[in-house]
C-alpha positions as CSV (number, residue, x, y, z in Angstrom):
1,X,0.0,0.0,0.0
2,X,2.9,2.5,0.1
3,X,2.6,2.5,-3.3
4,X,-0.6,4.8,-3.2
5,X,1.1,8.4,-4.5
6,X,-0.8,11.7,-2.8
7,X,-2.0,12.0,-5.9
8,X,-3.8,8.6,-6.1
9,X,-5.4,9.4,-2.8
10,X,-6.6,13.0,-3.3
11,X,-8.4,11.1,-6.5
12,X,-9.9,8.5,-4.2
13,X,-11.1,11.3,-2.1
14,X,-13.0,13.1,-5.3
15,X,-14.4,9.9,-6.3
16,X,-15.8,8.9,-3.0
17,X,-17.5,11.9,-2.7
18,X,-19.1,12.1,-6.1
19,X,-19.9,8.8,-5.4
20,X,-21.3,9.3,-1.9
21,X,-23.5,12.7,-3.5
22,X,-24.9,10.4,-6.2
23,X,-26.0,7.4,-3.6
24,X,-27.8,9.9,-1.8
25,X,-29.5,11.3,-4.6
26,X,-30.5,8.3,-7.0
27,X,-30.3,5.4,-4.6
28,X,-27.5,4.2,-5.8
29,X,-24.9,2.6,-3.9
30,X,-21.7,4.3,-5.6
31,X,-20.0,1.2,-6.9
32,X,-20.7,1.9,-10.7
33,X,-17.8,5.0,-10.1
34,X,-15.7,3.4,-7.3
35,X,-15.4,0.1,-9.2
36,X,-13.8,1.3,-12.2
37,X,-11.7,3.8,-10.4
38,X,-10.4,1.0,-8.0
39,X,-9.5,-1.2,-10.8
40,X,-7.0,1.4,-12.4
41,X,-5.4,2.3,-8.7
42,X,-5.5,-0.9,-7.4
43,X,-2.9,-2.1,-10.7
44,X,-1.1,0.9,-10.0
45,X,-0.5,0.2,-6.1
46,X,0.9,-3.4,-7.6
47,X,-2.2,-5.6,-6.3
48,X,-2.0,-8.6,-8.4
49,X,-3.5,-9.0,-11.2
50,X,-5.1,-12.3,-9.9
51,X,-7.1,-10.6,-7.3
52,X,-7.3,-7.2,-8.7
53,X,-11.0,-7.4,-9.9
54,X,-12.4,-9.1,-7.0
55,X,-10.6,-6.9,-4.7
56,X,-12.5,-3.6,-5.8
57,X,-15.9,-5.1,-6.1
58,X,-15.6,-6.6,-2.2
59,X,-13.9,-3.4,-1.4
60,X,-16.8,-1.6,-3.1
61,X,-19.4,-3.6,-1.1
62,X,-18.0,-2.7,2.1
63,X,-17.7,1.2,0.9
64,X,-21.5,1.1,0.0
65,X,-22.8,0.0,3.7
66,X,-22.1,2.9,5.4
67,X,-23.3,4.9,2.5
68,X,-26.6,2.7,2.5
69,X,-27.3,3.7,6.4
70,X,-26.8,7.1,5.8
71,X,-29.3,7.2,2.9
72,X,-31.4,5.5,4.2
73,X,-31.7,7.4,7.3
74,X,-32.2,10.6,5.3
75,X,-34.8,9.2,3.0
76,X,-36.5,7.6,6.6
77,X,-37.4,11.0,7.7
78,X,-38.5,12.3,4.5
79,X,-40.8,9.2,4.4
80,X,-40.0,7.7,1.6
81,X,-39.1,4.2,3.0
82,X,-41.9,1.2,3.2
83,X,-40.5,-1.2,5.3
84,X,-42.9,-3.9,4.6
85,X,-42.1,-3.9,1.2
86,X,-38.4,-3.7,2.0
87,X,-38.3,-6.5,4.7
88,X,-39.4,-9.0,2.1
89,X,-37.6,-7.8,-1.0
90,X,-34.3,-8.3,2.0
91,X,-35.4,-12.3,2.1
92,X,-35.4,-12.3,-1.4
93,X,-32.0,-10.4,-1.6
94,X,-30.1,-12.9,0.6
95,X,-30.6,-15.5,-1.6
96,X,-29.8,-13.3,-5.0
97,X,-25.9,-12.3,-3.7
98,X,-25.6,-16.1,-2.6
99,X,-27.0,-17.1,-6.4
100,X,-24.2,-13.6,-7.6
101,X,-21.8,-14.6,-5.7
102,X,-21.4,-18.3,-7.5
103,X,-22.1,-16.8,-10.7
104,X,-18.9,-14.5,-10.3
105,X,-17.0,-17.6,-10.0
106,X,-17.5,-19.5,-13.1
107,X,-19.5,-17.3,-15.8
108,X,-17.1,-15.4,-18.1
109,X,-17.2,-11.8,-16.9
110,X,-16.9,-9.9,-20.4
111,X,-20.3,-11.4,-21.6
112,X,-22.2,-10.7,-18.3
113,X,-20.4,-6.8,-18.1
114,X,-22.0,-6.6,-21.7
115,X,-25.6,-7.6,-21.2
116,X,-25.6,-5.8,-18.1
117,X,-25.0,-2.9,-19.6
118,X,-27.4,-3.7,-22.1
119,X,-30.0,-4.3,-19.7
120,X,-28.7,-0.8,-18.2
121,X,-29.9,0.8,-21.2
122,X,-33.0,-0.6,-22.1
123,X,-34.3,0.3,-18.8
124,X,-32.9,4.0,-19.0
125,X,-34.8,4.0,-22.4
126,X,-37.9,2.5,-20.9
127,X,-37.9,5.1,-17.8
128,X,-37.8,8.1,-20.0
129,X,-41.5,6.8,-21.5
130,X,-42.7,5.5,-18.4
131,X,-45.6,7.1,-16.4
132,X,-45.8,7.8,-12.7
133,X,-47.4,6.0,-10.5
134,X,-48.7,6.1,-7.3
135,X,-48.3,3.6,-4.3
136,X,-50.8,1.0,-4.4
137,X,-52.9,1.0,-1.2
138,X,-51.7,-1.2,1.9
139,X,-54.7,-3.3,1.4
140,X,-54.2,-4.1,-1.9
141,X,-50.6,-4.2,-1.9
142,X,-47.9,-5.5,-3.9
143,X,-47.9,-9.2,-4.0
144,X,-45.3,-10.8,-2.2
145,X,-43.8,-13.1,-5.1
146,X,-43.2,-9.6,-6.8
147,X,-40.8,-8.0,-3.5
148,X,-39.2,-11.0,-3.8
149,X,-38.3,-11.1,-7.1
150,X,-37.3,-7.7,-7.3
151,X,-35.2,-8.5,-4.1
152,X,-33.5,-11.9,-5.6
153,X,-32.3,-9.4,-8.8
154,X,-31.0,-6.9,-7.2
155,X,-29.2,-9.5,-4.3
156,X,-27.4,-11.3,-7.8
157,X,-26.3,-8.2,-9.7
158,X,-25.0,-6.5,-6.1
159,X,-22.7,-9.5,-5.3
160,X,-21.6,-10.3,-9.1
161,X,-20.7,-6.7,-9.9
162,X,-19.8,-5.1,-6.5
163,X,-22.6,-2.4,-6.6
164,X,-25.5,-1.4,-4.0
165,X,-27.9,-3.2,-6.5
166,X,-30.0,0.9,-6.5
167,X,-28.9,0.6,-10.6
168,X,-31.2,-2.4,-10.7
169,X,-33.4,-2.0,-7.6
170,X,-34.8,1.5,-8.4
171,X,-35.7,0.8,-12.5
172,X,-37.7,-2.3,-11.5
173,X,-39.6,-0.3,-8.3
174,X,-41.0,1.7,-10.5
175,X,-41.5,-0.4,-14.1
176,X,-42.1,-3.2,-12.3
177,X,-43.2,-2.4,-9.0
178,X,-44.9,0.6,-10.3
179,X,-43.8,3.4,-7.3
180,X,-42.8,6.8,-7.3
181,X,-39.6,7.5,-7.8
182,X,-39.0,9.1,-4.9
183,X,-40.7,5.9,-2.9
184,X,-38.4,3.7,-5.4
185,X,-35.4,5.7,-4.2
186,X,-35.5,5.4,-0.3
187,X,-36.3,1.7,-0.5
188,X,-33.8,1.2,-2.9
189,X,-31.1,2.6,-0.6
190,X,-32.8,0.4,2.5
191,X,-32.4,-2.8,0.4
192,X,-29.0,-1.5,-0.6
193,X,-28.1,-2.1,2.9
194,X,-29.2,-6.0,3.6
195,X,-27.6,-6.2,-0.1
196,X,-23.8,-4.7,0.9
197,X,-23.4,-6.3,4.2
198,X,-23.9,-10.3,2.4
199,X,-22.1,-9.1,-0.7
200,X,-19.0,-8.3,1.7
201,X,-19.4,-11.0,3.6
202,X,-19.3,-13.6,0.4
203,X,-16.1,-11.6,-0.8
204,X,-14.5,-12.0,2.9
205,X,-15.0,-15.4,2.5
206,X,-14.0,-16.3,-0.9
207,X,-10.8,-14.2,-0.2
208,X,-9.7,-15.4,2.8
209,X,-6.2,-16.6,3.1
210,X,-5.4,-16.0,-0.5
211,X,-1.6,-15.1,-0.3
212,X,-1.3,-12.5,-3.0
213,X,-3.8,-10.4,-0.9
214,X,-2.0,-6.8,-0.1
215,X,-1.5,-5.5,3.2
216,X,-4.7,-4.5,5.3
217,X,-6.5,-6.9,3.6
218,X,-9.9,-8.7,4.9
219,X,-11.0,-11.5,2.3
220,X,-11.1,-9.3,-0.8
221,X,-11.7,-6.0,1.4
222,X,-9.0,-3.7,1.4
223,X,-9.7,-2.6,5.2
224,X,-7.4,0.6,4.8
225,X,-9.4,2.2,1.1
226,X,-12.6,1.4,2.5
227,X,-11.7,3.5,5.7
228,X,-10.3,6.5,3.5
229,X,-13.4,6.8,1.2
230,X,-16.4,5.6,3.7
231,X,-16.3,9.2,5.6
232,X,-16.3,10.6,2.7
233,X,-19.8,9.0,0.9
234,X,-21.7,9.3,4.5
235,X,-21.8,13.3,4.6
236,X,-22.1,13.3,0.7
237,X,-25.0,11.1,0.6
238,X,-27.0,13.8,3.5
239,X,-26.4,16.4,0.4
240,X,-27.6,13.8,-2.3
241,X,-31.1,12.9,-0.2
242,X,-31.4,16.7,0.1
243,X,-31.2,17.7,-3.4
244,X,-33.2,14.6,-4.2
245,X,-36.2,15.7,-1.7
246,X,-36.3,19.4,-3.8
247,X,-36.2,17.8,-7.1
248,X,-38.9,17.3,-9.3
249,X,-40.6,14.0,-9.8
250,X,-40.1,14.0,-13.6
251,X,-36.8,15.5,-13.8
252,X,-35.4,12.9,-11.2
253,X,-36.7,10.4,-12.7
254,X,-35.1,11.3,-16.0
255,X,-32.1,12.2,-14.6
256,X,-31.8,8.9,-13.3
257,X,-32.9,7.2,-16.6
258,X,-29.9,9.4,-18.6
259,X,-27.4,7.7,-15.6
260,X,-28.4,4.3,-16.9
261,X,-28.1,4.8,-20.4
262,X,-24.8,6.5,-20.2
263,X,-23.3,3.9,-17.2
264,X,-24.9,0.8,-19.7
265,X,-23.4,2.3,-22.9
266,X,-20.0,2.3,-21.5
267,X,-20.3,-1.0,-19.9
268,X,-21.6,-2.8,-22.7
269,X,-18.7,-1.0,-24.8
270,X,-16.3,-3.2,-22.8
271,X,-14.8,0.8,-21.5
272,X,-15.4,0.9,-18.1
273,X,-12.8,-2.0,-17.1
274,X,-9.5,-2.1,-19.3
């Protein structure tokens, strides 16, 4: 880790808070920026190249916790978290990062990067036609097979890719699942929490003991990058939940739709990680 320049770290503190700001603001968990900006440094601190890629997405996961809680808090007293709903999209999210965190082992990770970016952009596309919705009554409800569906989803692309799972979770809240975005947003970032903490834990796990792990090391989590950027994506996410709360309903919503389609394109263009 001495091989981290001033200059490395003063861009880890930039990206963390942009990252942190947009968490707060879309309820996303960050990961889409951190990820590729962990995979450039991480080469550059001489992490080997064998552990390189898993490194920054368990590294991620453990980043995007503390961001999580903090969002989630701010969207909790704005009342846009339904914790019925969230509670059994969580059961279904436990079993999506175990289901992620096998995939990551043996599919080829080129093909999935590409058709999740494709998927990225379809739903951007989709979301800039889609109409509002309102809530659907508590007595009608949204059936439970649906939460956990939406839950399963989010739990597999969270632990393959090392994100929050908000790029997923908040497009199929409100196609799917037919909320507000604002609704879609803070129960995105609650899910986002349940999602992080097994995502981490499945990277500590596959990781541990590995030799060629750098210093401060935990599994694949790099204990000492998560503790420089975490502060940072807390107090960023406050400003994020704020501007999100004063934001229109249409323009947030295709705000959050351009994200997708400009995240996807570079994905699926193979950019984002050589």
């Amino acid at each position: 880790m001495d091989s981290f320049a001033l200059p490395i770290l003063i861009l880890f503190v930039l990206v963390g808070s942009l990252a942190g700001f947009l968490a707060g603001l879309m309820g996303i968990g960050g990961g889409i920026i951190l990820i590729p900006l962990f995979l450039w440094s991480f080469k550059v601190a001489g992490f080997s190249p064998d552990i390189i890629v898993h490194s920054a997405f368990g590294t991620s996961l453990a980043i995007i916790i503390p961001t999580a809680v903090s969002s989630t808090l701010g969207h909790r007293k704005r009342g846009n978290v339904e914790w019925r709903q969230v509670s059994r999209m969580a059961c279904g999210g436990v079993f999506g990062v175990l289901a992620g965190s096998s995939l990551a082992a043996g599919l080829p990770g080129d093909v999935l990067k590409e058709l999740f970016g494709l998927m990225q952009i379809g739903s951007g596309l989709k979301m800039f036609r889609h109409k509002s919705h309102l809530p659907p009554e508590e007595a009608a409800g949204i059936p439970t097979r649906w939460l956990l569906l939406t839950g399963f989803v989010v739990g597999t692309f969270s632990a393959f890719f090392g994100v929050g799972g908000g790029i997923v979770a908040v497009p199929m809240m409100v196609i799917l699942l037919r909320q507000p975005i604002h609704l879609a947003v803070g129960n995105s970032s609650a899910l986002m929490v349940i999602s992080a903490i097994a995502g981490s834990i499945s990277y500590v796990v596959h990781g541990w003991g590995l030799p060629q792990l750098p210093p401060f090391s935990l599994g694949y989590v790099n204990q000492l990058v998560a503790v420089i950027i975490a502060p940072l994506t807390i107090v960023f996410a406050r400003l994020g939940v704020r501007l999100a709360s004063r934001t229109d309903h249409a323009k947030l919503m295709k705000t959050f739709a351009g994200f997708l389609i400009f995240t996807g394109a570079y994905m699926a263009l193979g950019l984002f990680f050589r």
